[in-house]
Every structure is written in C-alpha cells, then in structure tokens.
C-alpha positions as CSV (number, residue, x, y, z in Angstrom):
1,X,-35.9,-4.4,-11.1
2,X,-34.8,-6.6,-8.2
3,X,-31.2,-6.5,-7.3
4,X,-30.3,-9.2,-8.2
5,X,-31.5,-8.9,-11.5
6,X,-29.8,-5.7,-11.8
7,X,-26.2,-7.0,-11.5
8,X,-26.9,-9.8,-13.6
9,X,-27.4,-7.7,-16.1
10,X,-25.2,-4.9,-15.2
11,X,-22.2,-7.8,-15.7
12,X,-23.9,-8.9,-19.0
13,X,-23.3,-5.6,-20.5
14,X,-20.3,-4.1,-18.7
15,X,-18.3,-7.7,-18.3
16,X,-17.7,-6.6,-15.0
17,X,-19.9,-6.5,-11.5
18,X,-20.8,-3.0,-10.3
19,X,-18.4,-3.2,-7.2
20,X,-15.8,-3.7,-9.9
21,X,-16.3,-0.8,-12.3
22,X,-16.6,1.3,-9.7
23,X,-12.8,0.1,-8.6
24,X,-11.7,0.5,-12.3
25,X,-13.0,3.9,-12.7
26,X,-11.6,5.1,-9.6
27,X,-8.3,3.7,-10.6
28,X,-8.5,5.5,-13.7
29,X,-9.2,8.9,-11.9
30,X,-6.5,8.1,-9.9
31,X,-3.8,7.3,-12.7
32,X,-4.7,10.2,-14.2
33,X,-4.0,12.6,-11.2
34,X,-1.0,10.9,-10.4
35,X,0.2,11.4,-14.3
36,X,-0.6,15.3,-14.0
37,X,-0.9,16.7,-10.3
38,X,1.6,16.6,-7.4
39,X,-1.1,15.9,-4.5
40,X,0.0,13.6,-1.6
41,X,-1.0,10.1,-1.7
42,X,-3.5,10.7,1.4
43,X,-5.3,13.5,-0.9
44,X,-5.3,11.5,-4.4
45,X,-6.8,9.2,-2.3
46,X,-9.4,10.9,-1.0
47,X,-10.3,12.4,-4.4
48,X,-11.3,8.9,-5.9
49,X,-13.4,7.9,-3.0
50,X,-10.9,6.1,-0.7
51,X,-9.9,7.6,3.2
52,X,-8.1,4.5,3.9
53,X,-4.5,5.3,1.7
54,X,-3.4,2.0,3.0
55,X,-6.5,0.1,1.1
56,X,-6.3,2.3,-2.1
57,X,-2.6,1.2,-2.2
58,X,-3.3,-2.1,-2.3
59,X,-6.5,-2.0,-4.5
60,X,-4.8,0.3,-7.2
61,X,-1.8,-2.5,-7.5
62,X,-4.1,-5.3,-7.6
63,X,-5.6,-3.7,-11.0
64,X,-2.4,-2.2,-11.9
65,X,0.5,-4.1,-11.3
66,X,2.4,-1.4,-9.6
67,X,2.1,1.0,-6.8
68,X,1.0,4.3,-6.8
69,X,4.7,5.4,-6.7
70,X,5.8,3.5,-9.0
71,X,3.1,4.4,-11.3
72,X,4.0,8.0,-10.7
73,X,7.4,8.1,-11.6
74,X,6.7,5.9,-14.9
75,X,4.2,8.3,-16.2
76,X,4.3,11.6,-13.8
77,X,5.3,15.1,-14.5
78,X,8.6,15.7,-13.3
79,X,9.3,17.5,-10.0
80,X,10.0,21.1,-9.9
C-alpha cells in the first residue's frame, strides 16, 4: 500500500490524519499523568514523546484549550 493511499484511508476510518492521532493520543497520555502524577513539565513531556516542553505546551492547548497548568490544577491530585 502506497502512502498515500494509506493516509487516505487511515483518515477515512479514524476521521483524523495519522500526524493527528498521534497528537491526540499523546495529549491523552499526558492529561492523564498530569491528573495523577506530580512529574515536572520537562519529564511529562518527555514521557509522551515531546523534548521540546516549549512545543508540547503549545500543542497540548491547541487540542485542549488550556495549559498544562491550568489543566493540572482543574483535574490534579492535590499537593502534599
């Protein structure tokens, strides 16, 4: 299967490109460490598959609507 051919189809079936629900899945890996851990930014991060925090910032607010910090206090375990 060309490659072309393969993200047609991928889209068909996902609604989404493979660059894309890649993103979303990472973003949901990250939400969910960010509900339940207390890792740094830099090391939530690198556990979803981004070394550039500043990028992963931006990329989790585009499909979120608000930062990682933000996101964090709404829906993180408190401090101890």
């Amino acid at each position: 299967m060309s490659l072309r051919n393969f993200v047609r189809r991928f889209k068909q079936a996902t609604g989404d490109s493979p660059l894309i629900y890649l993103q979303k899945l990472r973003i949901a890996a990250a939400k969910r460490l960010l509900e339940s851990d207390h890792r740094t930014m830099q090391e939530i991060s690198d556990a979803v598959g981004y070394q550039d925090v500043a990028f992963f910032r931006g990329l989790f607010q585009r499909h979120t609507g608000v930062s990682p910090s933000a996101y964090r206090r709404s829906f993180g375990v408190s401090q101890p």
